[in-house]
C-alpha positions as CSV (number, residue, x, y, z in Angstrom):
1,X,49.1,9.9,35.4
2,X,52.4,8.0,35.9
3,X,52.5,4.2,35.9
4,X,55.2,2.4,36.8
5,X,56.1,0.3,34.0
6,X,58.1,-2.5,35.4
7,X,55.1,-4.0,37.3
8,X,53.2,-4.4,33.8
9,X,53.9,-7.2,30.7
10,X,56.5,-5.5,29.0
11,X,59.1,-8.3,28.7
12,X,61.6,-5.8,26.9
13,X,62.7,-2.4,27.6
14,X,64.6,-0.7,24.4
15,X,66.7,1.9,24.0
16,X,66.4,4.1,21.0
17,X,69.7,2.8,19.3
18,X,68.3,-0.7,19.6
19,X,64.9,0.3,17.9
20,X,66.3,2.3,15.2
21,X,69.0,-1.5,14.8
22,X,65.8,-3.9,14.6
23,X,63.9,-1.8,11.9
24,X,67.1,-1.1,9.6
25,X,66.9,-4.5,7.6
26,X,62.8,-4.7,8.1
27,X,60.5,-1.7,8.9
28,X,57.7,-3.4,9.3
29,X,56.3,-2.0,12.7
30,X,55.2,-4.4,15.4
31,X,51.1,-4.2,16.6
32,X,51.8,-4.2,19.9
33,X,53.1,-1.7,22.9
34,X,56.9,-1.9,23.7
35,X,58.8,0.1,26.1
36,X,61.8,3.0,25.4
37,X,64.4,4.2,28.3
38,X,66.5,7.3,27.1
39,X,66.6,10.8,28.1
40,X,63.8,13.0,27.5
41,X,64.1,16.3,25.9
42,X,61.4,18.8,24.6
43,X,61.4,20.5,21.1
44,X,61.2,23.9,21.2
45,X,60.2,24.6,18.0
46,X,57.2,22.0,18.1
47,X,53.8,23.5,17.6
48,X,50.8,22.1,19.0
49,X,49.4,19.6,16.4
50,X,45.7,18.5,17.7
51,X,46.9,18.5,21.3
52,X,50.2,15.9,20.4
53,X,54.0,17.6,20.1
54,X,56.8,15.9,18.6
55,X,59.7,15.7,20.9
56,X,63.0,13.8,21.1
57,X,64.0,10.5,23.2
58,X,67.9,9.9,23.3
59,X,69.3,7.1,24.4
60,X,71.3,7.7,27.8
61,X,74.8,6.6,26.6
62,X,75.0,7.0,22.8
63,X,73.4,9.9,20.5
64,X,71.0,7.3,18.9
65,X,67.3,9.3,19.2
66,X,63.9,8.7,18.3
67,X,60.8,11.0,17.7
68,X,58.1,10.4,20.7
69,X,54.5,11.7,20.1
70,X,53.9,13.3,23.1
71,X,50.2,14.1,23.9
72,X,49.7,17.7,25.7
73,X,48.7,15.9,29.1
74,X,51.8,13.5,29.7
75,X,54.1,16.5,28.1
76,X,53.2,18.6,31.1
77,X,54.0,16.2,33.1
78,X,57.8,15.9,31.7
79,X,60.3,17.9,32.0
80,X,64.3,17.8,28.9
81,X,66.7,15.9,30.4
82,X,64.8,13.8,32.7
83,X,65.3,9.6,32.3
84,X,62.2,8.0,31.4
85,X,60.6,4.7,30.5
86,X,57.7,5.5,27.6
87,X,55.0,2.8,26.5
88,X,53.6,3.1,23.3
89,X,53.5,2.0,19.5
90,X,56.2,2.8,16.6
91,X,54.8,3.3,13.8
92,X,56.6,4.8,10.1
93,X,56.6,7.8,8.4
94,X,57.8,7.7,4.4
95,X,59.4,11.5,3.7
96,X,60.9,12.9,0.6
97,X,63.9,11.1,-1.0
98,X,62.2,7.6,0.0
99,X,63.4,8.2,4.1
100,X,61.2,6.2,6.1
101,X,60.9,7.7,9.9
102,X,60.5,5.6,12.7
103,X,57.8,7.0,15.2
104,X,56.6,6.7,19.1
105,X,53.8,7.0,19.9
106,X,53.8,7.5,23.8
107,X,50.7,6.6,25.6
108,X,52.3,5.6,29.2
109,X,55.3,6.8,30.8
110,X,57.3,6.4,34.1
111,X,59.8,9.3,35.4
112,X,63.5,7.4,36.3
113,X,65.0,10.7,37.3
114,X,65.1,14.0,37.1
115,X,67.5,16.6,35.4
116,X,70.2,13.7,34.8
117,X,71.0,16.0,32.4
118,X,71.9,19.8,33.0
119,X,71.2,22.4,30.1
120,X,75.0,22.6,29.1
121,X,74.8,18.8,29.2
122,X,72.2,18.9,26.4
123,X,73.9,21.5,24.4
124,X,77.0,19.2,24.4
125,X,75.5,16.3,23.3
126,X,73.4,18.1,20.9
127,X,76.6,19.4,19.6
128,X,78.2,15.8,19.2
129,X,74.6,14.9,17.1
130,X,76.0,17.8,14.8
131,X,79.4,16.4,14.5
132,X,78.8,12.8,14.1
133,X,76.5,14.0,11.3
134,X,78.7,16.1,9.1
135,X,81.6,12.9,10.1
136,X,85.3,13.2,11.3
137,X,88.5,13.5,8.7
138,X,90.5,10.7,9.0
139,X,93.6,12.8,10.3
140,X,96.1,9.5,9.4
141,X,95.4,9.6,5.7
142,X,95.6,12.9,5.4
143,X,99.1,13.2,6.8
144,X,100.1,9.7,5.6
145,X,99.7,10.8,1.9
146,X,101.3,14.3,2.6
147,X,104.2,12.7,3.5
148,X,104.2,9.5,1.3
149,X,104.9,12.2,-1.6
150,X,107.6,13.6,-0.2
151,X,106.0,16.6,0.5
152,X,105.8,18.3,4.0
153,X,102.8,18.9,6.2
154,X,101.9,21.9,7.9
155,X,100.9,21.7,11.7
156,X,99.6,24.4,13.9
157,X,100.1,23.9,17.6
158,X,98.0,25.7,20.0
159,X,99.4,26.2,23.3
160,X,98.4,27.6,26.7
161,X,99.9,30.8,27.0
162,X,103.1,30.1,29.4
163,X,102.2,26.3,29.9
164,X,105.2,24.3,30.2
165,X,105.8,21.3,27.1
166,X,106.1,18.0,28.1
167,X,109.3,16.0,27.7
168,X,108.0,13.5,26.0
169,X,106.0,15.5,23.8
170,X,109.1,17.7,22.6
171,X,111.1,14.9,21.8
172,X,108.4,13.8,19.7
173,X,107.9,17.1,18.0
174,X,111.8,16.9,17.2
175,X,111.9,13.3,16.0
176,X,109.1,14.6,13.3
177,X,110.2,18.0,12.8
178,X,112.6,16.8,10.0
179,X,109.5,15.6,7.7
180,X,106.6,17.9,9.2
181,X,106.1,21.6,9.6
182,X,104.9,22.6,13.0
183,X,104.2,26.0,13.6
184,X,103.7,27.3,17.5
185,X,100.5,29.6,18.7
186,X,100.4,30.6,22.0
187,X,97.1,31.8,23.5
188,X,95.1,32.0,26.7
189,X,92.9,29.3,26.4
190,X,91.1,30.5,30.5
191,X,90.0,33.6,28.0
192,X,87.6,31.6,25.7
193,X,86.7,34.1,23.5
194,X,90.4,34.7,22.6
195,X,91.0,31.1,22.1
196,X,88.2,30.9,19.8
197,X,89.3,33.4,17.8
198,X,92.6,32.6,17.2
199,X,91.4,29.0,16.5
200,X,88.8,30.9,13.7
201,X,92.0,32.8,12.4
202,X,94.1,29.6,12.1
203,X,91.3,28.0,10.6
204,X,91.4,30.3,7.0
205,X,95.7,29.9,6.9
206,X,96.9,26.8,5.2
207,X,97.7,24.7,7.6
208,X,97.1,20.9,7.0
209,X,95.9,20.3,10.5
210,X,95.5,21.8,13.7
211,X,96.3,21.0,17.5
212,X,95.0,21.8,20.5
213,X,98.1,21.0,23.5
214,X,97.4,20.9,27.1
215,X,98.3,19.3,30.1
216,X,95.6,18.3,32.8
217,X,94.7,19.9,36.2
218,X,92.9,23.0,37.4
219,X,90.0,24.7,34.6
220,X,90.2,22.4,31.5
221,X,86.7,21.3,32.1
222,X,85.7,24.4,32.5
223,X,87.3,25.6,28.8
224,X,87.4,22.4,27.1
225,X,83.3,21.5,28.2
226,X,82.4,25.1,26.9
227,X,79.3,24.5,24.2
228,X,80.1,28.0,22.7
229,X,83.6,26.8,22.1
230,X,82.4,23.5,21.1
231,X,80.5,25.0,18.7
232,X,83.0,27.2,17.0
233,X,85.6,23.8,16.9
234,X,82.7,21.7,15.0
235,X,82.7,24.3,12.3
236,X,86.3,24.4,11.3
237,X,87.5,23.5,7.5
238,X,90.9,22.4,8.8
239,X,91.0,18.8,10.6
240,X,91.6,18.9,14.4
241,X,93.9,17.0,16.8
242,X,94.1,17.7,20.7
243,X,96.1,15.9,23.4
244,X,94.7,18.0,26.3
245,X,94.6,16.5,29.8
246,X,95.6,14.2,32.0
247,X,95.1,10.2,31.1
248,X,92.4,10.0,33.4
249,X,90.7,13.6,32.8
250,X,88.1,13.4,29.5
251,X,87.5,17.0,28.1
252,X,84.4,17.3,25.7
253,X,86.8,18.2,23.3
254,X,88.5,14.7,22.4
255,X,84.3,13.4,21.5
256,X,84.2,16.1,18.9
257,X,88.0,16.4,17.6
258,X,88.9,14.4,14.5
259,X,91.9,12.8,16.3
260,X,92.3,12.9,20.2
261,X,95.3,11.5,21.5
262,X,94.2,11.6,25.0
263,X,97.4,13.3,26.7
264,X,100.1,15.8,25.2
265,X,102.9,13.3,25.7
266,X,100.8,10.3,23.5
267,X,100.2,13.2,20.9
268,X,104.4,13.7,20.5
269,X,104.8,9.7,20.3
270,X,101.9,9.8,17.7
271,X,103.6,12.4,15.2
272,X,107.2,10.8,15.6
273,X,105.7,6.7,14.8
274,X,103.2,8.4,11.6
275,X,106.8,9.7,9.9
276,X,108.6,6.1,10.7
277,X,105.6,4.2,9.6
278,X,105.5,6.6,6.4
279,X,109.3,6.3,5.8
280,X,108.8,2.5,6.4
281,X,106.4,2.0,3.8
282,X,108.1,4.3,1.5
283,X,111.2,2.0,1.6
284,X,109.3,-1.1,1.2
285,X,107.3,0.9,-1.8
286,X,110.6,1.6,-3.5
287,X,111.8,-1.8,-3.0
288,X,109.1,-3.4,-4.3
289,X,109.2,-0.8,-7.6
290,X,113.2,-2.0,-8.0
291,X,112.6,-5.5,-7.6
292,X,109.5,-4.8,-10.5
293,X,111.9,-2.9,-12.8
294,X,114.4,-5.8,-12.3
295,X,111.8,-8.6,-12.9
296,X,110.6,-6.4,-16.4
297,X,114.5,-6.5,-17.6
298,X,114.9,-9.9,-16.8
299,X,111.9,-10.5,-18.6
300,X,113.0,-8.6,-21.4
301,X,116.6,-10.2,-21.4
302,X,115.3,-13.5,-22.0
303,X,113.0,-12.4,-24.4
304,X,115.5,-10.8,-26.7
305,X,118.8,-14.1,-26.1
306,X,115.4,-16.0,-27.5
307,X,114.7,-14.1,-30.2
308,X,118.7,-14.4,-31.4
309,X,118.8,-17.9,-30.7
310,X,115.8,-18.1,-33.4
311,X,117.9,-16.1,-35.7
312,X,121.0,-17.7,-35.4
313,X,119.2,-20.9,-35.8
314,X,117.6,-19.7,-39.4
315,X,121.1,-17.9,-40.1
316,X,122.7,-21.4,-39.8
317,X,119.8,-23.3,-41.8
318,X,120.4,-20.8,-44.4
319,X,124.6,-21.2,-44.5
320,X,124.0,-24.5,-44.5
321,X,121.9,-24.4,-47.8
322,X,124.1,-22.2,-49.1
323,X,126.7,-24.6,-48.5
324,X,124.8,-27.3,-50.2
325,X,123.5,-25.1,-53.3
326,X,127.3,-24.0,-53.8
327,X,128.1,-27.9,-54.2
328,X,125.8,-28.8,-56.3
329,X,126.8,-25.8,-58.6
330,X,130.1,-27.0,-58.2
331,X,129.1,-30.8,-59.1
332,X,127.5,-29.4,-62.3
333,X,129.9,-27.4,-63.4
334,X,132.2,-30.0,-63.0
335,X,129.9,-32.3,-65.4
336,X,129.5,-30.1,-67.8
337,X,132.9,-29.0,-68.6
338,X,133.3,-32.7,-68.9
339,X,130.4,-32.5,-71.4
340,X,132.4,-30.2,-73.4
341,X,135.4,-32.3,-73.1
342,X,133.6,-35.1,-74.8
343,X,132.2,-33.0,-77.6
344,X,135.1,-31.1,-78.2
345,X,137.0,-34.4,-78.4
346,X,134.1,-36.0,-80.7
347,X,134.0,-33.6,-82.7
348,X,137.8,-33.1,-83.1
């Protein structure tokens, strides 16, 4: 039986994220009940263990989740997707690889609404669980290192089959065509299953990255919010870009690319500033290595007018004892010549 919770002594209702923040730095679990508000789903593949099932509680605006003990009586009551407020205790579980679990245990609950979340809903964000686990590519790097060699990247662009390219777009495209590669696909993306293959095919060529280019307006919820394509996009080896839509529209498809740009014409503008921000540092780079060489020359210039200065300096010490020896050689040669004199004349 239901109980509504805001009339008890629950001073603090949490959301999943906000448990799972408290018990990072300390899981130590608190003796008392507390209170969860998320989204309620069922686990399909939970068994029946002793009349409990282990099901999920997502928080409503984030993909933060908790497993919630459910006992057989309350889950019949319950229905995935519904907003709830569960009471309960969390308590841990330690699993292989030392991964301690948090736990709740729900013993009271309170139905907010119902089917806040439709079943393609729950595939999406189960979809964006996958992605922010496996992690997005940092698309700048990528391209910023491509290009800070000297070397040129490779970019496939994915149109709409007869859409019409923004202005500002194209003129992007041509301010970066003379450092990247960009390589045009047209397909039909109202024909899903053709869009997803040709996105599959593009995948195994070597392109660097790939981008998905479409203006907003009629259907792009309806392609872009498709879990099957959804699917087949979080799968791909090669990093993904997309401007699709209009700045106010939000296709699924920028949550779970690795770059969105929001709008064709911001995805031009974004290519065309990563090649002057690249050239930019490359200039400063090369500065800086010719002001280094020049420094190390210097360096070694007054190094070497040193080393002569200490040579010349012992070449004229040793001159001038040269000098000095050759007088003295002189002076006694003189003497003893006189020497001679005097015997030659004594003895005369």
């Amino acid at each position: 039986m239901a109980e509504n919770l805001s009339t008890t002594n629950y001073p603090i209702i949490y959301t999943p994220q906000e448990v799972l923040s408290i018990f990072r730095e300390q899981p130590r679990t608190p003796a008392k009940v507390v209170v969860l508000e998320g989204i309620y789903y069922q686990n399909p593949r939970s068994g029946n263990y002793g009349g409990y099932f282990y099901d999920v509680l997502r928080g409503q605006n984030d993909t933060f989740e908790i497993r919630v003990i459910v006992s057989l009586a309350i889950r019949e009551k319950l229905s995935s997707g519904t907003l709830v407020q569960l009471a309960g205790t969390i308590s841990k579980e330690v699993r292989n690889q030392s991964i301690i679990e948090l736990q709740f245990h729900v013993t009271r609950y309170e139905i907010i609404q119902k089917d806040i979340v439709t079943d393609q809903q729950q595939q999406l964000l189960q979809l964006l669980s996958e992605k922010s686990s496996s992690g997005y590519r940092n698309v700048d790097s990528l391209l910023e290192s491509i290009l800070f060699r000297n070397d040129r990247p490779r970019v496939a662009l994915v149109f709409a089959s007869g859409s019409i390219t923004d202005v500002d777009f194209q003129r992007g495209l041509e301010a970066a065509s003379s450092h990247i590669d960009f390589v045009k696909h047209d397909v039909s993306f109202a024909q899903i299953s053709r869009f997803m293959e040709k996105i599959v095919a593009l995948d195994k060529e070597q392109y660097n990255v790939l981008a998905v280019v479409r203006g907003g307006g009629s259907g792009i919820n309806e392609v872009f919010n498709t879990p099957e394509l959804i699917r087949s996009l979080i799968k791909l080896n090669t990093p993904l870009i997309c401007g699709v839509g209009h700045p106010e529209e939000k296709p699924f498809i920028g949550k779970i690319a690795d770059k969105d740009l929001g709008t064709p014409s911001l995805l031009g503008v974004y290519f065309k500033d990563l090649v002057n921000r690249v050239l930019e540092q490359r200039e400063k780079s090369r500065a800086v290595l010719v002001e280094q060489v020049k420094k190390q020359y210097q360096e070694r210039i007054l190094s070497a007018e040193k080393q002569n200065k200490v040579l010349q300096d012992k070449f004229a010490a040793l001159s001038k004892n040269h000098e000095d020896n050759q007088k003295i050689h002189t002076e006694q040669m003189r003497l003893s010549e006189i020497r001679n004199k005097e015997l030659q004349d004594k003895i005369t």
